[in-house]
N, C-alpha and C positions, 0 to 999 in steps of 0.2 A: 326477431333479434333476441339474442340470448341476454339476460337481464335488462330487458325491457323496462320492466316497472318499477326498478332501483333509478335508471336513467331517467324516466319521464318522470317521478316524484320528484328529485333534486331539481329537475330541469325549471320543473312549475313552482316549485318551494323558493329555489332561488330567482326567477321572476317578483314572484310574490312578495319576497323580503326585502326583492331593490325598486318595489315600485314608488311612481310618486305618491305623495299623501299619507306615507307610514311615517308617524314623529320618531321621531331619536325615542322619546320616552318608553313608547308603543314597543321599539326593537328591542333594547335593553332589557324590558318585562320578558319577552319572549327569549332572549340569549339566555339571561340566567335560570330563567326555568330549563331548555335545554342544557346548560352548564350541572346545574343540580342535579339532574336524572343521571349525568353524564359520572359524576363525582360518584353518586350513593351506588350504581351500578356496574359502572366499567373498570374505574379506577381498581377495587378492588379485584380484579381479575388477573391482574400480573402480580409477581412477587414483592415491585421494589415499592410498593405502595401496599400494602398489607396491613403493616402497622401503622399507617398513615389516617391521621381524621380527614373526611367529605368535606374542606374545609379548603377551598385555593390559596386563601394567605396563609395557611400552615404548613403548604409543601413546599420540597424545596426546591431552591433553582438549580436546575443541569444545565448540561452545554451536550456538543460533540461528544466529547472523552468520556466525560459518563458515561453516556451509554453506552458506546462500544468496549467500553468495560465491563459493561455489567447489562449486554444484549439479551441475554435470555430474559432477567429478572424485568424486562421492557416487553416482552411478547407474552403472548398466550398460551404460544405455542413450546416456549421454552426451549426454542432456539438459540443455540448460543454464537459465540460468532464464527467459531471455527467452522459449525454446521452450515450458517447461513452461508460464508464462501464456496464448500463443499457444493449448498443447492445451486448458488449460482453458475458456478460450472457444469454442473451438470442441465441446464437450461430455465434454471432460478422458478420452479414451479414445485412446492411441496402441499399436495394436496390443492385446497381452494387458495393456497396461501401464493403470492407471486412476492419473489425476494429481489429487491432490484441494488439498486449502489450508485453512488453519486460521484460526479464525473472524475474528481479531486485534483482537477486544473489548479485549483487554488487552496489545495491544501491534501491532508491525508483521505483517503475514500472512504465513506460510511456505507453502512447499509442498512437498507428499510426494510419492514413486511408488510404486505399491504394485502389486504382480502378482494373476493372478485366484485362481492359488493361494495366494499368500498372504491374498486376501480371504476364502475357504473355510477354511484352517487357522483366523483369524480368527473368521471367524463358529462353526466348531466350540468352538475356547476358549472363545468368549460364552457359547454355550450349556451350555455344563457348568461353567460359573461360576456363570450367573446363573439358566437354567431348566432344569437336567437333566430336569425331568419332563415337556418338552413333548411325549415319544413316547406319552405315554399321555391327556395332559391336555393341547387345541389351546389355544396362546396368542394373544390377541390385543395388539400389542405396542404401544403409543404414544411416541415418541421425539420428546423435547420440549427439542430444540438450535437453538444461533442459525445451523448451517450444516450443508446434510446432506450425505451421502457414499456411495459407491457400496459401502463396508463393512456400511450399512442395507439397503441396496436387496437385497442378497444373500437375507438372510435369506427374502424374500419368495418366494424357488424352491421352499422345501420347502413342504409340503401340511399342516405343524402347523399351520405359526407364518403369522398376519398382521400386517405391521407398516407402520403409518401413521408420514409423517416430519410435526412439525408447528415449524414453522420459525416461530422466538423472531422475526426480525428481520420476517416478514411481516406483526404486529401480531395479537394473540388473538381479536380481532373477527373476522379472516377464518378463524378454523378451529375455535372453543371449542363451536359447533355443533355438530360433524360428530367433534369430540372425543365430546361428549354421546352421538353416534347409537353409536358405535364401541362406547363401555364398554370397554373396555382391562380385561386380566385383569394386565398389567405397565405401569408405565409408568417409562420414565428421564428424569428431567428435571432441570434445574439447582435445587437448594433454594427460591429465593426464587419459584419458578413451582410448586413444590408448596404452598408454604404459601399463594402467592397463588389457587390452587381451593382451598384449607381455608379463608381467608378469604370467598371467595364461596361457602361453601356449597355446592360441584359437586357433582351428584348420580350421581357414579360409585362405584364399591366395587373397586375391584380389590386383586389378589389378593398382591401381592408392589410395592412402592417399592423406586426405587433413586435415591437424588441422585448429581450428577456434573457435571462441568464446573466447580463454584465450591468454595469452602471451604463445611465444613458448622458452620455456627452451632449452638450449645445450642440457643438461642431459636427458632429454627427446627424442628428436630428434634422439640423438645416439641408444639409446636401441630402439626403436619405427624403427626406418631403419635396425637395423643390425638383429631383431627377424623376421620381414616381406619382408625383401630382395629390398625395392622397398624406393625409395626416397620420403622426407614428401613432399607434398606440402603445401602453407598455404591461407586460405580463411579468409581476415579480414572483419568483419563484423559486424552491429549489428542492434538495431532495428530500428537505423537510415535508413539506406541501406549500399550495398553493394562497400568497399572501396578497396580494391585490391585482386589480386588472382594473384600466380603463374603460370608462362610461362611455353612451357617448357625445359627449359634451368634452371629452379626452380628459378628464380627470381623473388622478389613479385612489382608488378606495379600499379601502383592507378590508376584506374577507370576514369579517367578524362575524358574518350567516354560519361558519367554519370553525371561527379561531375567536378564543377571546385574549386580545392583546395588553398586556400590561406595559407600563415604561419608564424604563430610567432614566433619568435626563443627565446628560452629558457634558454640555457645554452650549449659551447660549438658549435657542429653541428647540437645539439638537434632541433626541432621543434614543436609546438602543431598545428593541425591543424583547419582551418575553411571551413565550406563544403558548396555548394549548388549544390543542384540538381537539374539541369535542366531540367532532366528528367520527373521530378513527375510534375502535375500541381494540384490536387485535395489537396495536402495540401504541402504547401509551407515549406519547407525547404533552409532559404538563408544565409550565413552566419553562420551556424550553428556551435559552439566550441564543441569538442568531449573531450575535456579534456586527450587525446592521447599525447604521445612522440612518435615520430618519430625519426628515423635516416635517411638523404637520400642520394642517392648515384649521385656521377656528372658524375657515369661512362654511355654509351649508353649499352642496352642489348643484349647482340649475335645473342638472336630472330631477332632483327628488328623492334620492333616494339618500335613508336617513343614517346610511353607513361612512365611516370615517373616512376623510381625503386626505392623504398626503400632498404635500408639494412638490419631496424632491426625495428619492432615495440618494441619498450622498453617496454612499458607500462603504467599505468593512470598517470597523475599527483599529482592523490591523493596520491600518494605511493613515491613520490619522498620525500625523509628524508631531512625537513629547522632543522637549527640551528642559533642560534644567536652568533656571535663570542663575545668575550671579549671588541673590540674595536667598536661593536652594528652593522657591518656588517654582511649579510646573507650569511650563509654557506648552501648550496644546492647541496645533493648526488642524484643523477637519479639512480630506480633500478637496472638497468643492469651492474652499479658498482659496488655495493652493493655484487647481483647477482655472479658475479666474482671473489670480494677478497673470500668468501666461499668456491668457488668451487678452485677455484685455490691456496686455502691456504691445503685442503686434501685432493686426488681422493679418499677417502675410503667414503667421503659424496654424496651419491644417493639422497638423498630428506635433505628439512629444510624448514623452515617459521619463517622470520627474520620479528619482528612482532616489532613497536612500540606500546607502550599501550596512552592512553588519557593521564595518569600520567608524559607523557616523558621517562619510564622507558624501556630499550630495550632489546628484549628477543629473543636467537637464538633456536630455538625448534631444537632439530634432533633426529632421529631413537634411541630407547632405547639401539639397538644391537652394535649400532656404541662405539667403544673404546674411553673412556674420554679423552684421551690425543689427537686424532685427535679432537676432540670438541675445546678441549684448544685452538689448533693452531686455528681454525678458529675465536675464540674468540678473541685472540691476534691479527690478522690480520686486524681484523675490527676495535678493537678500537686503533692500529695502522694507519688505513685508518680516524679515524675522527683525531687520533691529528694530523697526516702531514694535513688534512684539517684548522687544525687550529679550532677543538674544542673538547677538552677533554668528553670522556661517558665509562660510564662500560656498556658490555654489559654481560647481565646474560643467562645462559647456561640452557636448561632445556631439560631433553633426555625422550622421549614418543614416543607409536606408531605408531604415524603420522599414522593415518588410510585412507583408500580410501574415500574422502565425493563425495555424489552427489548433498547436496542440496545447496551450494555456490560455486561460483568461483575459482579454484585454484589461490591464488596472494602470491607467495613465500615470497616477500615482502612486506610489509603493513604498512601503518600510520595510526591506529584508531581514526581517529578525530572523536569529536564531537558524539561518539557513534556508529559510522557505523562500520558494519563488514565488 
């Protein structure tokens, strides 16, 4: 297999760093020495960091927009973005360098460059994240995203592992076939496309679930475990890189063997995170705001292993509900509140999308079939939940299909600002 020994170092590294008996204290000596190496020798290799001190609390924070502002002064290669588009069309390979883009279901589309080693370190970490045991036991993999990437295509060198990409945006009719023929022993897919083969009845049995790409719903979760018999796992990620995956004891851990995570506290427990990776060196990611709530837990995990466990990835920022109270302080609900007065106001609600409009106006979408007076309560519940908040809103009731989409994001909750779906 072609990068062989990139793949099986990370493979064994990242073992190694999640085993039981490594203290928290132990990891931490060993991040920041890899952090340090990372600062005095990589950083200075792109331009936007030049005149920057080896020093992580002295840089500064970016986001998205930065760097697709200023993508060259982020690579090596001094790629700009015009170029990167350019490679990507013409089949996103320049040189060792693979340019890939992110889906932009939820928002405008970025782009990454990632080297072939760092896709091998990559697919190693996958693997001893998610299938350590595919040396002994062949996997059949099915990967069930709105956009694929040459990070998938890797995996398919080794002689365990087969893996099928089957692409949300090309419509389920052309591939749920050929899903069927496959039987997948793993599959990763966004929540609402697992529960949608538990809905249909698929007659696959595979061996291990993992959701990814969306926030993961109760509602979901429940029906997606109890049709497939097998617990979800979850894979957070995006076209950043890779930020935590479940153990297995099913708790979800951040990457910190990868990333070292900084955070801003929010509201409450909440937190948003800031990321760098150490890992990558061909395009700098330092500092980086994901625009994420977290929840984190100060409990240790049963695994043993001495990397950090979230509770709950809530969801974007962008979706968290401001208001302005009476006395011009800021009232601020986090989805997964939100989230909850709904569900916990009538078990008879399966699906909704509590959606504000641009206007301030806020609308609780549910299934046509659902009985209006379960509607009611949940409607009372919520604008129950902003006046104990201390700020008065109607919210308006509107009962429709609520159809399966593939070509955006499920966000149950949503702030439309500024245009954005």
């Amino acid at each position: 297999m072609k990068g062989l020994p990139e793949t099986a170092s990370a493979f064994v590294q990242t073992l190694w760093l999640n085993r039981r008996g490594m203290s928290r204290t132990a990891f931490k000596q060993w991040q920041q020495k890899q952090l340090s190496r990372w600062l005095q020798q990589d950083l200075p290799k792109v331009n936007f960091y030049q005149n920057h001190p080896a020093s992580l609390d002295a840089l500064p924070i970016i986001d998205k927009a930065i760097v697709m502002e200023n993508f060259e002064r982020f690579n090596q290669g001094r790629i700009t973005q015009e170029e990167g588009w350019q490679i990507l069309q013409e089949g996103g390979r320049f040189g060792t360098v693979n340019i890939g883009v992110s889906t932009g279901t939820s928002g405008n589309r970025t782009l990454y460059a990632i080297t072939q080693k760092e896709q091998y370190r990559w697919l190693g970490t996958m693997l001893a994240k998610t299938i350590p045991g595919f040396l002994f036991e062949p996997e059949r993999v099915a990967i069930i995203l709105p956009q694929n990437s040459a990070l998938y295509e890797t995996a398919n060198q080794t002689k365990r592992i087969q893996l099928r990409f089957y692409g949300l945006l090309d419509g389920m009719e052309t591939w749920y076939d050929d899903l069927l023929a496959f039987q997948p022993t793993t599959i990763v897919a966004p929540p609402r496309m697992l529960r949608h083969l538990a809905d249909l009845n698929a007659p696959i049995s595979p061996r291990r679930l993992y959701a990814g790409g969306e926030t993961l719903d109760p509602l979901d979760k429940a029906r997606i475990e109890a049709y497939f018999s097998q617990t979800l796992g979850q894979i957070y990620m995006a076209s950043e890189g890779l930020f935590a995956v479940t153990c297995r004891h099913n708790r979800l851990h951040l990457t910190e063997d990868a990333n070292v995570f900084e955070f801003e506290p929010v509201t409450g427990n909440l937190v948003s995170p800031l990321i760098t990776s150490f890992r990558r060196s061909y395009q700098i990611m330092a500092r980086y705001r994901i625009n994420d709530l977290l929840r984190l837990s100060d409990e240790q995990c049963p695994c043993g292993s001495p990397l950090q466990v979230i509770e709950e990835v809530i969801g974007r920022m962008d979706d968290t509900y401001q208001f302005t109270r009476s006395d011009g302080s800021m009232l601020l609900i986090t989805p997964d509140i939100l989230r909850t007065t709904i569900l916990d106001a009538s078990r008879a609600i399966e699906d909704f999308r509590l959606i504000r409009q641009e206007n301030g106006r806020i609308e609780l979408w549910l299934h046509q079939d659902l009985p209006k007076a379960e509607g009611n309560v949940a409607k009372k519940a919520l604008e129950a939940l902003f006046v104990k908040r201390g700020h008065s809103h109607e919210v308006h009731l509107i009962f429709e299909k609520l159809p399966f989409e593939t070509s955006r994001k499920l966000r149950r909750v949503e702030w439309r600002q500024g245009g954005k779906a």
